[in-house]
LOFIBA-707643 format. One record per residue (C-alpha): residue in three letters; x, y, z; residue number from 1. Coordinates in Angstrom, 3 decimals, padded with zeros to 6 digits, m for minus. Each point is the difference from the previous one (the first is absolute). Example, Ala and Ser with C-alpha at 12.3 -4.5 7.8 and 13.67 -1.06 7.14 Angstrom:
// LOFIBA-707643
[site ALA,[012.300,m004.500,007.800],1];
[site SER,[001.370,003.440,m000.660],2];
//
This chain:
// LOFIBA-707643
[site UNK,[003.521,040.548,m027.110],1];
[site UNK,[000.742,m003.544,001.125],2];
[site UNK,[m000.146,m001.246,003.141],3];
[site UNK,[003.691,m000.784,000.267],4];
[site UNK,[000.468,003.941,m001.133],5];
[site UNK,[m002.127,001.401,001.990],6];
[site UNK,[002.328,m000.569,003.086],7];
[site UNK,[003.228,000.872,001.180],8];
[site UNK,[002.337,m002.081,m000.985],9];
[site UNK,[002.553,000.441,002.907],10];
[site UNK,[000.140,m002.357,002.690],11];
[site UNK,[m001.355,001.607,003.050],12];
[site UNK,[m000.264,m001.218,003.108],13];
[site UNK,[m003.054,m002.292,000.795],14];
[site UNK,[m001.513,m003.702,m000.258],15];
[site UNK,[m001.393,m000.274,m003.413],16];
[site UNK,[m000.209,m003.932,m000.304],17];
[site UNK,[m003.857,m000.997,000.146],18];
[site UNK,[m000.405,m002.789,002.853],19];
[site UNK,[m003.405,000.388,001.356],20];
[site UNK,[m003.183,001.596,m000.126],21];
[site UNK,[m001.426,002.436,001.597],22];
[site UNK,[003.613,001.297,000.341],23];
[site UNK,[001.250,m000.055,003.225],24];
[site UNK,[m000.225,003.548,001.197],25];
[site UNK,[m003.819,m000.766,000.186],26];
[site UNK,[000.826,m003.021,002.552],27];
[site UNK,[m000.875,001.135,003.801],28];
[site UNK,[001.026,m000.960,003.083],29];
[site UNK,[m003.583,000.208,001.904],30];
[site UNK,[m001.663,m003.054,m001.594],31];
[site UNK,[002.269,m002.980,001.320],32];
[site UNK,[m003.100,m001.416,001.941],33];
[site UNK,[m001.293,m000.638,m003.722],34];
[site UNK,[003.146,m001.816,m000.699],35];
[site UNK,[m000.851,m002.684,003.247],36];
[site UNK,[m003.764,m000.092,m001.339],37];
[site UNK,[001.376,m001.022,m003.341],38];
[site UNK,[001.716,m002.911,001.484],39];
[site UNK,[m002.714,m001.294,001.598],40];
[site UNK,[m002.087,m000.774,m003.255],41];
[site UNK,[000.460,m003.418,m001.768],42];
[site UNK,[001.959,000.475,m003.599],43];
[site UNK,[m001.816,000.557,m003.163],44];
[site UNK,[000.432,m003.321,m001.667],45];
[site UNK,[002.055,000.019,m002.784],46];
[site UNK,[002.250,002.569,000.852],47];
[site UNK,[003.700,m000.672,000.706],48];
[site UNK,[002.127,000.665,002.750],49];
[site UNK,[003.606,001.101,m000.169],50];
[site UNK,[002.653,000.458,002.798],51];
[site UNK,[002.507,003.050,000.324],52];
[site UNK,[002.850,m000.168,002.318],53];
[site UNK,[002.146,002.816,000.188],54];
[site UNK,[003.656,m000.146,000.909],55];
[site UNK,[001.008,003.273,001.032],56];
[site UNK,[004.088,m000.282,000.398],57];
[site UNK,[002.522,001.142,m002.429],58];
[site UNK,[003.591,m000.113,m000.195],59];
[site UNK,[m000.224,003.691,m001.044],60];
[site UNK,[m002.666,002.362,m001.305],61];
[site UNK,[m000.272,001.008,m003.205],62];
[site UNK,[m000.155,004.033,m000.923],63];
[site UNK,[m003.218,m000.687,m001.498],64];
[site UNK,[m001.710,m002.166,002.134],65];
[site UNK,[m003.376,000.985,001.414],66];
[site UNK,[m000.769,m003.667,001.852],67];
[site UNK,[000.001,m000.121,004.013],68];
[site UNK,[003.685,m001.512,000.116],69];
[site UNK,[002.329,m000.276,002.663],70];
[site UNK,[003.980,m000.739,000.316],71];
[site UNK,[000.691,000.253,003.203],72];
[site UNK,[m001.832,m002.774,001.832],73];
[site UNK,[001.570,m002.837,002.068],74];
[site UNK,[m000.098,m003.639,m000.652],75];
[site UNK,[m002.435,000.180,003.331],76];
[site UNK,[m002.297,002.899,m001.351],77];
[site UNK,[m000.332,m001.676,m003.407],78];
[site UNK,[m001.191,m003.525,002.000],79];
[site UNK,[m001.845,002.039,002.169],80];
[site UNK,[m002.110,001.315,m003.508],81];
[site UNK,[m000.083,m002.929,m001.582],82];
[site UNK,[m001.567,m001.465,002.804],83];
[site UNK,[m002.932,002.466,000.591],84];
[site UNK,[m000.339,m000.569,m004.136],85];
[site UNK,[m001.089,m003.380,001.046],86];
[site UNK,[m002.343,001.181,002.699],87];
[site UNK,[m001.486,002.242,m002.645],88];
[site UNK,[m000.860,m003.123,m002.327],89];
[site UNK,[m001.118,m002.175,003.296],90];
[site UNK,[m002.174,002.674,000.942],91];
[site UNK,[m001.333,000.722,m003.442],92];
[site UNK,[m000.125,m003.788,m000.759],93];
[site UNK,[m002.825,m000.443,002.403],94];
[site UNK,[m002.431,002.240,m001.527],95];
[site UNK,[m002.976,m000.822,m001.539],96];
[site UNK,[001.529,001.659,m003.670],97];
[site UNK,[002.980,m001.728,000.325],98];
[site UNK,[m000.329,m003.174,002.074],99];
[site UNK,[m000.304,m003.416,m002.395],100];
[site UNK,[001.588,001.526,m002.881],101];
[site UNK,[003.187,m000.712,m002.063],102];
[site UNK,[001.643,002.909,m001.734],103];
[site UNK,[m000.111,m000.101,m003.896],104];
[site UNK,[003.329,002.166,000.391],105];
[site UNK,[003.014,001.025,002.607],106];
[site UNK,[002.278,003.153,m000.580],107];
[site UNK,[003.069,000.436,002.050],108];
[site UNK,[000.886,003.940,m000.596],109];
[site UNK,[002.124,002.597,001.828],110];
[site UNK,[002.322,001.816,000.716],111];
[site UNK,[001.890,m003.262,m000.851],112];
[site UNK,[m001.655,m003.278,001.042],113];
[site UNK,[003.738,m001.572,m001.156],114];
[site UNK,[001.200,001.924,002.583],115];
[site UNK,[m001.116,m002.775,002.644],116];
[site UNK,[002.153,m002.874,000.666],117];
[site UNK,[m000.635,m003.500,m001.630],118];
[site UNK,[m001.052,m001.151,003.870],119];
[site UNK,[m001.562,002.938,000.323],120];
[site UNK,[m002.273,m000.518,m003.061],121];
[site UNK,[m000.480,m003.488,000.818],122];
[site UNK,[m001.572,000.732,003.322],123];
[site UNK,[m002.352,002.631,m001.059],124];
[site UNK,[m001.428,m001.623,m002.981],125];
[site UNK,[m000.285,m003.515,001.815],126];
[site UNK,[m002.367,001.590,002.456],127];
[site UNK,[m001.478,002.191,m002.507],128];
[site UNK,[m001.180,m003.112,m002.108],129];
[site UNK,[m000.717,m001.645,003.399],130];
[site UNK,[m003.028,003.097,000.603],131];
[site UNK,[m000.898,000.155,m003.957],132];
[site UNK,[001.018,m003.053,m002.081],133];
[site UNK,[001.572,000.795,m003.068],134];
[site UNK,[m000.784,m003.440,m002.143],135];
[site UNK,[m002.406,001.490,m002.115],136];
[site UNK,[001.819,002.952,m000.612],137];
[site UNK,[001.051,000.505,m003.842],138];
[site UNK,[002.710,002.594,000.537],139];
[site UNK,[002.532,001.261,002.759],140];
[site UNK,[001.792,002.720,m000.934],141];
[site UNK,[003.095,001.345,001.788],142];
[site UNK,[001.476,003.342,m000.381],143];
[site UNK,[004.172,m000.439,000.072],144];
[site UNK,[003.000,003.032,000.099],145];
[site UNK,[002.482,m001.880,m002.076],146];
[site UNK,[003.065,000.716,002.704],147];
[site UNK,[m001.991,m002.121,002.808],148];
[site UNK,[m000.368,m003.218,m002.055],149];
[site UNK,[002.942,m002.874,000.144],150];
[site UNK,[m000.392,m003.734,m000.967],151];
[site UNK,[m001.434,m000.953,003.526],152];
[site UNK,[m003.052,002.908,000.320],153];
[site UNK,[m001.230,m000.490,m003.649],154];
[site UNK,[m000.034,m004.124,001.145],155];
[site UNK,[m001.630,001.218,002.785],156];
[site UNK,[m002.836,002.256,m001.749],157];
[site UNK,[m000.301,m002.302,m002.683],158];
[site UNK,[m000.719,m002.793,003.104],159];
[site UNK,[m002.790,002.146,001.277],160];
[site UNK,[m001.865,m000.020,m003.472],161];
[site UNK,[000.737,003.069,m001.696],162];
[site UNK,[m000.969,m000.430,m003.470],163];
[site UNK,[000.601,003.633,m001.110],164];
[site UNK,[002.973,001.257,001.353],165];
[site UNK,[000.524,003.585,m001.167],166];
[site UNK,[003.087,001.534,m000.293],167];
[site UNK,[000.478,003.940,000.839],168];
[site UNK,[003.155,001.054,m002.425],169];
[site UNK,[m001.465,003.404,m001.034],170];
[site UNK,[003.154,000.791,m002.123],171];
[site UNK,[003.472,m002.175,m001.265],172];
[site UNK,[002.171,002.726,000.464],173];
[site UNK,[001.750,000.794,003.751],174];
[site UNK,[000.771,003.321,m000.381],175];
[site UNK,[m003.867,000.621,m000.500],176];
[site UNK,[m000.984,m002.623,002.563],177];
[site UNK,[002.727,002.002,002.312],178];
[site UNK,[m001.277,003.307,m000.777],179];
[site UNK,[m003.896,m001.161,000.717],180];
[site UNK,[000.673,m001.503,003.411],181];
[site UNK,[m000.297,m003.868,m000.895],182];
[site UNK,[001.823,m002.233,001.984],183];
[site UNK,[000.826,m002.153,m002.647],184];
[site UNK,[002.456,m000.537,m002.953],185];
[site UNK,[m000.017,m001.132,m003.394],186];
[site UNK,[002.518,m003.601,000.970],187];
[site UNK,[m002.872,m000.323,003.258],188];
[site UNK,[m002.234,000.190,m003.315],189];
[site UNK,[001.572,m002.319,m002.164],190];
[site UNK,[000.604,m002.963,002.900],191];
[site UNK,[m003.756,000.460,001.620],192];
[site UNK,[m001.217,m000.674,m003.639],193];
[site UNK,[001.926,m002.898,m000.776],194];
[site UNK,[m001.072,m001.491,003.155],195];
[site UNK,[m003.322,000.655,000.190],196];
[site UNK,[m000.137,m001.807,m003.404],197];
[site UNK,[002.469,m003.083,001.044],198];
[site UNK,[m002.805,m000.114,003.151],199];
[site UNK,[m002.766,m000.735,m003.423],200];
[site UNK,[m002.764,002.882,001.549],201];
[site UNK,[m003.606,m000.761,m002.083],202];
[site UNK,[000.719,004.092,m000.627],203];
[site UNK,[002.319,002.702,m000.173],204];
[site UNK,[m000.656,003.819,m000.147],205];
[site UNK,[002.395,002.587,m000.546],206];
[site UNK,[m000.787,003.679,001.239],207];
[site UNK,[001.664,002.823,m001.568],208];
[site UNK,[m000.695,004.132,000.237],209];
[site UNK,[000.115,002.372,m002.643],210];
[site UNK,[001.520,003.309,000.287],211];
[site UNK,[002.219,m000.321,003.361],212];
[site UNK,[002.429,002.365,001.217],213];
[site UNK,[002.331,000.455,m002.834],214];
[site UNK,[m001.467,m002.264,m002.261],215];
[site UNK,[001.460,000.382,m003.681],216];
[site UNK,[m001.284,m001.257,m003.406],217];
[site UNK,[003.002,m002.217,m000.184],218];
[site UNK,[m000.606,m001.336,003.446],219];
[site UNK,[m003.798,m000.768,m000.867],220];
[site UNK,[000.960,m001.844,m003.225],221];
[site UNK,[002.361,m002.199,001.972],222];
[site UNK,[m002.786,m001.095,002.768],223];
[site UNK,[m002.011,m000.762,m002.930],224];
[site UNK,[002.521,m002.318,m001.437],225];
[site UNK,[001.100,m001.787,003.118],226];
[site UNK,[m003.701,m000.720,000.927],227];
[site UNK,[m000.606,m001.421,m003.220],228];
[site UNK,[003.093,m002.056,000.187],229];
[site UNK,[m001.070,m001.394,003.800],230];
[site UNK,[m002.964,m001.298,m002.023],231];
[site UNK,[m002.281,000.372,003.361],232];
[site UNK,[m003.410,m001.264,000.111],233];
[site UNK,[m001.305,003.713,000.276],234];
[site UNK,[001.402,003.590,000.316],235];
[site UNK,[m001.826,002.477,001.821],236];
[site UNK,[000.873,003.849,m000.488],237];
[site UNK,[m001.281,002.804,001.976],238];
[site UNK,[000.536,003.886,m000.988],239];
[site UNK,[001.776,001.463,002.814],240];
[site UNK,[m001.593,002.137,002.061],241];
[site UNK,[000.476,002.121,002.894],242];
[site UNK,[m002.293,000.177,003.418],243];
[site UNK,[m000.289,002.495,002.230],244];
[site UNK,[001.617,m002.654,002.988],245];
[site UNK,[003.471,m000.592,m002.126],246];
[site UNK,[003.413,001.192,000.789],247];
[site UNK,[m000.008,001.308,m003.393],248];
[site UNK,[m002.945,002.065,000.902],249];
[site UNK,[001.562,001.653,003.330],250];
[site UNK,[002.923,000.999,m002.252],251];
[site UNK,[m002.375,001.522,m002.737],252];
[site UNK,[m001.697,001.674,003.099],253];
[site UNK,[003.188,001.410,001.611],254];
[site UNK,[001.878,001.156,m003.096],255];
[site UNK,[m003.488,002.111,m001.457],256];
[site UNK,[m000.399,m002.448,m002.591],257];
[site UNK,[m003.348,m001.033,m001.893],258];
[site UNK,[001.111,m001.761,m002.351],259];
[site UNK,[001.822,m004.014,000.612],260];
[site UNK,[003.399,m000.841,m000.948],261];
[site UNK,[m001.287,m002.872,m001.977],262];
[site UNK,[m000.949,m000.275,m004.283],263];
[site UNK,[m003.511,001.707,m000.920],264];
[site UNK,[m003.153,m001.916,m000.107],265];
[site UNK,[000.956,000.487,m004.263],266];
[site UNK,[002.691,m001.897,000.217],267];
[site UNK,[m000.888,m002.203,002.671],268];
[site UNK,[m002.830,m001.616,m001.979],269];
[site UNK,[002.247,000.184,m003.590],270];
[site UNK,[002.318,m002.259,002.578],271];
[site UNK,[m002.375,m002.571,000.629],272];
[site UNK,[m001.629,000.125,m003.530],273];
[site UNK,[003.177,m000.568,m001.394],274];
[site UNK,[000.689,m002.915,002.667],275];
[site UNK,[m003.140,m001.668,m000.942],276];
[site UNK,[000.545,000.301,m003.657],277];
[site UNK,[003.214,m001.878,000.415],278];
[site UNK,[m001.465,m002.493,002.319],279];
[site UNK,[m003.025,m000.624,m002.685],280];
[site UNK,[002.751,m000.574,m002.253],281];
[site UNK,[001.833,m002.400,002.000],282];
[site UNK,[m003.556,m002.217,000.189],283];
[site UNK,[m001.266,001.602,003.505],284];
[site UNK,[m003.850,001.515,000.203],285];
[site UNK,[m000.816,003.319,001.739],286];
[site UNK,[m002.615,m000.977,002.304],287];
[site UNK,[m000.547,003.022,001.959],288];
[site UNK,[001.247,003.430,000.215],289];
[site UNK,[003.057,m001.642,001.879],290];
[site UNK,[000.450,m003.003,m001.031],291];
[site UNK,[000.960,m002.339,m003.008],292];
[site UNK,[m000.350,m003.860,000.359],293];
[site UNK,[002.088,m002.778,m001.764],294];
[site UNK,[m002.758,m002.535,m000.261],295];
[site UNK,[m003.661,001.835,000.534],296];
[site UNK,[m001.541,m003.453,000.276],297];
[site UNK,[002.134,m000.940,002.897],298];
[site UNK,[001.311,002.831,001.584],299];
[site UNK,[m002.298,001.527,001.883],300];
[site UNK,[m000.176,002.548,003.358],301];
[site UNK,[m003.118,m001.444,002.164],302];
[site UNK,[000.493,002.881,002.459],303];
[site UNK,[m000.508,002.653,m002.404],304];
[site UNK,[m002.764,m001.694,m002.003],305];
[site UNK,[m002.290,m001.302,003.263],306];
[site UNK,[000.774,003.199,001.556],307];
[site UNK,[m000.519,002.366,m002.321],308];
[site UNK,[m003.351,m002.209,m000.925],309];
[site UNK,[m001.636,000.516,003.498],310];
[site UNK,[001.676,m002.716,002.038],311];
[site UNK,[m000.129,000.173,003.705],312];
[site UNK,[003.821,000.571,001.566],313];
[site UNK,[000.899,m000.219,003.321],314];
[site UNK,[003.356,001.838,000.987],315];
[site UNK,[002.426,m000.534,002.645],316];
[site UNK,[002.429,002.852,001.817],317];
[site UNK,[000.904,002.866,000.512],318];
[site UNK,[m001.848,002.646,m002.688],319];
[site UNK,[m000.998,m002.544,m002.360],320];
[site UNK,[m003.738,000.055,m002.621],321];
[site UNK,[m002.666,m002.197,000.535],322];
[site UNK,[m003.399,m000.386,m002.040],323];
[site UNK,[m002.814,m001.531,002.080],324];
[site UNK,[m003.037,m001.159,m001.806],325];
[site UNK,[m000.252,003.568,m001.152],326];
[site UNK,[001.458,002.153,002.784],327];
[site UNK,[003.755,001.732,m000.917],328];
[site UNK,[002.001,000.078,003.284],329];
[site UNK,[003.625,000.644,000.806],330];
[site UNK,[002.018,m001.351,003.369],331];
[site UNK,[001.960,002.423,001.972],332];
[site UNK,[002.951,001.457,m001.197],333];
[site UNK,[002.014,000.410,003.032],334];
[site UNK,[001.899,m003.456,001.017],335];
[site UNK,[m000.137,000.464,003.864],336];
[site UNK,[m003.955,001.400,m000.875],337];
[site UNK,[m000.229,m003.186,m001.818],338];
[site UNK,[000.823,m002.565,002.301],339];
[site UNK,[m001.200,001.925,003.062],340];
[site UNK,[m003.780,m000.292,m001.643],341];
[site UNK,[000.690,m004.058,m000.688],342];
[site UNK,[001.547,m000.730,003.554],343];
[site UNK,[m003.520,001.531,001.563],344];
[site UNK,[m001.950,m002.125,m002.390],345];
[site UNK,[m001.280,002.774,m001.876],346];
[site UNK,[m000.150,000.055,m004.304],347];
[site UNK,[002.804,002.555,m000.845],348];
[site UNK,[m001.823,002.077,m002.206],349];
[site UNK,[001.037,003.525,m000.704],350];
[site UNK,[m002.430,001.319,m002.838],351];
[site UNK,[m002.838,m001.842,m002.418],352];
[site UNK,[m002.575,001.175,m002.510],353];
[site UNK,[m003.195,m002.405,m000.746],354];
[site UNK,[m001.260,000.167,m003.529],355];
[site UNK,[m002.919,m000.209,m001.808],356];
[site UNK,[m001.389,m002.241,m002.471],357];
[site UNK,[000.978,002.995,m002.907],358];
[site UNK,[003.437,000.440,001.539],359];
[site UNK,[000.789,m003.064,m000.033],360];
[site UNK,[m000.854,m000.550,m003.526],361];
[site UNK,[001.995,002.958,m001.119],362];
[site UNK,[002.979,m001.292,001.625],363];
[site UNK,[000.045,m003.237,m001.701],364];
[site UNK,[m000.328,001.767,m003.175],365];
[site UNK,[002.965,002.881,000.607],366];
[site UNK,[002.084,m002.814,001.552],367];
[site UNK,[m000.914,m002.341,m003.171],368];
[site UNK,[000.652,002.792,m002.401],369];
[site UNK,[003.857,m000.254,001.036],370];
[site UNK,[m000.028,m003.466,m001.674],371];
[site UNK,[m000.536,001.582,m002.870],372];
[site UNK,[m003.330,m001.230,m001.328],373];
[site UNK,[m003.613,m000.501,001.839],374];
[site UNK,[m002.602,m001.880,m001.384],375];
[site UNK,[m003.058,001.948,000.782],376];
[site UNK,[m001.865,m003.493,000.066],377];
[site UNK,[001.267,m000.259,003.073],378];
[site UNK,[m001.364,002.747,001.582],379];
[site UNK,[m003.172,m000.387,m001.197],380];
[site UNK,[m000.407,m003.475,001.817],381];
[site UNK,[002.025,000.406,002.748],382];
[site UNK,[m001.666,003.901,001.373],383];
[site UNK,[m002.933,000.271,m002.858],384];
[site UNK,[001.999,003.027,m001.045],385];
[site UNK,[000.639,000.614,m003.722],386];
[site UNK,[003.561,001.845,000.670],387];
[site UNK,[m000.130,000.858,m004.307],388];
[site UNK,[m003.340,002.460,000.791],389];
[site UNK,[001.218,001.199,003.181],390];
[site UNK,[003.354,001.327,m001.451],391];
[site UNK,[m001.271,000.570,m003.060],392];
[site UNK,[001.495,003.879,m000.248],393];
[site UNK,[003.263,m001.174,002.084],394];
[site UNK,[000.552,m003.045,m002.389],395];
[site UNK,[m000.276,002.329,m003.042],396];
[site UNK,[001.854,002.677,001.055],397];
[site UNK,[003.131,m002.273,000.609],398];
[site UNK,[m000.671,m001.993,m003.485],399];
[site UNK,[000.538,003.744,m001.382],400];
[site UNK,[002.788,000.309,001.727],401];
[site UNK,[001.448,m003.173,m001.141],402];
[site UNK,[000.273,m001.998,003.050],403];
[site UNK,[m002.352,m002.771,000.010],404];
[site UNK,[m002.619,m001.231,m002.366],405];
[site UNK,[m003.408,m001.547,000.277],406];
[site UNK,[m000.423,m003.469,m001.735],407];
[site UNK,[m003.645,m001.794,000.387],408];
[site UNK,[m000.183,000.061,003.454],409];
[site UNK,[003.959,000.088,000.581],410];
[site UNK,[002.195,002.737,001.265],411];
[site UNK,[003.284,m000.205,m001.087],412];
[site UNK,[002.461,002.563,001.234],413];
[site UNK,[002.631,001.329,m002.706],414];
[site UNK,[003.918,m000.773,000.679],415];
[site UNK,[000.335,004.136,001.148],416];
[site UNK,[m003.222,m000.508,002.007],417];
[site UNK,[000.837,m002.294,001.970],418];
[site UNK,[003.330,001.344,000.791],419];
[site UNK,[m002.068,002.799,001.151],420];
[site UNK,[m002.883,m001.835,001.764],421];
[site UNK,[000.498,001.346,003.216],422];
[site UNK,[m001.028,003.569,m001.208],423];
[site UNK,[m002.819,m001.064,m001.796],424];
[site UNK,[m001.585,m001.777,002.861],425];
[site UNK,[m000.843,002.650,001.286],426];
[site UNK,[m002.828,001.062,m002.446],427];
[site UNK,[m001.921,m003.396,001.604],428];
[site UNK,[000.008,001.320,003.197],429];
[site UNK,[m003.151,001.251,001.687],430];
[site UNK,[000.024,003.821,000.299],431];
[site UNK,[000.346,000.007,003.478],432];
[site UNK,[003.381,m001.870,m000.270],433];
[site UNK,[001.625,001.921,m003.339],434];
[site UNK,[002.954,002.202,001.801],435];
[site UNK,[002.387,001.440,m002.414],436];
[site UNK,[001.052,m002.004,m003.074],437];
[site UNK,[004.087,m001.545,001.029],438];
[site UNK,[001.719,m001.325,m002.635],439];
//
């Protein structure tokens, strides 16, 4: 039985997207003094370092978001954060890790970073690059809800060197984007994206979800068809899923229910096979599990890539992931727990987990794997680990199974395993770190 049979195939609740490794519920909150050690060391030359600033406002919150969010702050309490954001990066700035270096990347994520004002933004990133100068920097990447952006914010993001601007549509249709919670609609859509390209962004991503609240064949087709006919720069599509932390989830829990109001994981995946078919078709290139690409040799996503590839990241606010020359951490995730820790000069830090040599190896490879192919070259020079021995049963069992194969010393995931990688992932973990198998 195959690994994509062997499961349920109703969505559940729970995270099932693969972001990290060891997963978080192995993080703790008693080793932050490691996280201020790490810090103090001088950075391993040759690694990168990215910056993370998370914008936690929203007009409204989605039914299945699971991000710290918040839509009911002031103009006042949202200065008031931004500003202890840029104490964070002072502070951090003047550490021995950090100090004298020029990010290789800068991510602007949320909640809604287009939420801000174009003053607002501005402001923040003006004394951002003031701390951490962004010259050197070959991507920024902004995270936008299409119902925030007019002519004057996208000249205003675009003025602040955004050269990825990524726009969160999630679905075409506004009965579904009603239904789901977004604060958006499809005309917010349709002007956003003509504007953002008038404004001549280096890159444009599209994010849509498979399988929302009352998501039909018909409906599916017609996302399909209207991204292709945007002819963005790349389209990323994520299975939907349902956290424990949603509003979807609390209704689940009060009504008795197990399983989500949302497609199966079946026809979920079918979705976004189909989707990438059709893009393939249309001259795009599936370059992940998530993503297809117009032009591979230009288009590229630097914060993914360096990240996923060991970088170091530094991340700003309220709950947000950082990776410190080996050392997982998260901030707070409380806003007034947040700012309270930066106003007494203290790092914010609310939980970490500092990995070894092995684990750090393995999560290059799982996070790799998601790209669809690792060259086991790599591996071998980078960690003096041949990853083809060390998986040797693992690797063969899901050739069986018809999900990747083994080429020289290439893995190359199979369409249907790579729609499923974030099961499979699991059979790389270390022992101590396998939970049960979610879809």
């Amino acid at each position: 039985m195959t690994a994509v049979a062997d499961q349920k195939k109703e969505t559940r609740a729970g995270n099932y997207f693969i972001s990290n490794y060891p997963p978080f519920s192995f993080w703790s909150e008693d080793g932050n003094e490691r996280v201020e050690e790490v810090y103090r060391q001088a950075p391993v030359e040759g690694v990168p370092l990215g910056l993370y600033h998370h914008i936690p406002f929203c007009r409204r919150r989605c039914h299945f978001c699971y991000f710290r969010v918040y839509t009911d702050k002031s103009a006042d309490e949202i200065k008031h954060y931004l500003d202890s954001t840029v104490q964070e990066l002072e502070m951090m700035s003047r550490k021995p890790l950090i100090e004298g270096r020029k990010p290789q990347f800068i991510y602007f994520g949320g909640g809604t970073p287009s939420y801000l004002s174009a003053k607002q933004l501005a402001g923040l990133t003006d004394r951002m690059k003031a701390l951490l100068p962004w010259d050197a920097a070959e991507e920024v990447a902004f995270e936008c809800e299409p119902g925030t952006l007019n002519a004057g914010k996208l000249a205003a993001i675009k003025d602040i060197g955004v050269t990825r601007l990524s726009l969160g549509i999630e679905n075409f249709d506004d009965h579904i984007l009603e239904i789901n919670g977004r604060a958006h609609r499809s005309k917010e859509v349709d002007r956003a994206y003509e504007r953002a390209r008038a404004e001549g962004f280096d890159q444009i991503n599209i994010d849509l979800i498979a399988g929302m609240i009352e998501e039909t064949e018909e409906n599916w087709q017609r996302n399909v068809e209207r991204t292709i006919e945007l002819e963005p720069d790349s389209v990323t599509i994520y299975q939907m899923e349902i956290p424990y932390n949603t509003t979807i989830y609390r209704e689940m829990k009060d009504s008795g229910k197990l399983v989500a109001p949302v497609a199966d994981w079946q026809t979920k995946r079918r979705w976004v096979k189909e989707a990438f078919a059709a893009l393939e078709e249309a001259g795009y290139t599936v370059g992940s599990g998530y993503t297809a690409v117009r032009d591979p040799a230009k288009t590229k996503f630097i914060y993914r890539d360096s990240l996923w590839g060991g970088s170091d990241l530094l991340g700003l606010g309220v709950a947000s992931f950082s990776h410190a020359a080996g050392t997982h951490y998260q901030n707070l995730t409380e806003i007034d727990d947040y700012i309270a820790a930066i106003e007494a000069g203290r790092m914010p830090t609310k939980r970490s987990f500092r990995t070894t040599a092995e684990q750090r190896m393995i999560r290059e490879f799982i996070l790799r794997m998601k790209l669809g192919q690792v060259d086991a070259g790599h591996f071998q020079a980078k960690y003096g680990v041949d990853v083809l021995a060390r998986w040797e049963s693992e690797l063969k069992q899901l050739t069986e199974e018809g999900l990747l194969q083994v080429t020289g010393r290439e893995i190359v995931l199979e369409r249907d395993g790579l729609l499923c990688v974030d099961n499979i992932l699991h059979d790389f973990f270390l022992p101590e770190h396998r939970t049960d198998k979610l879809v």
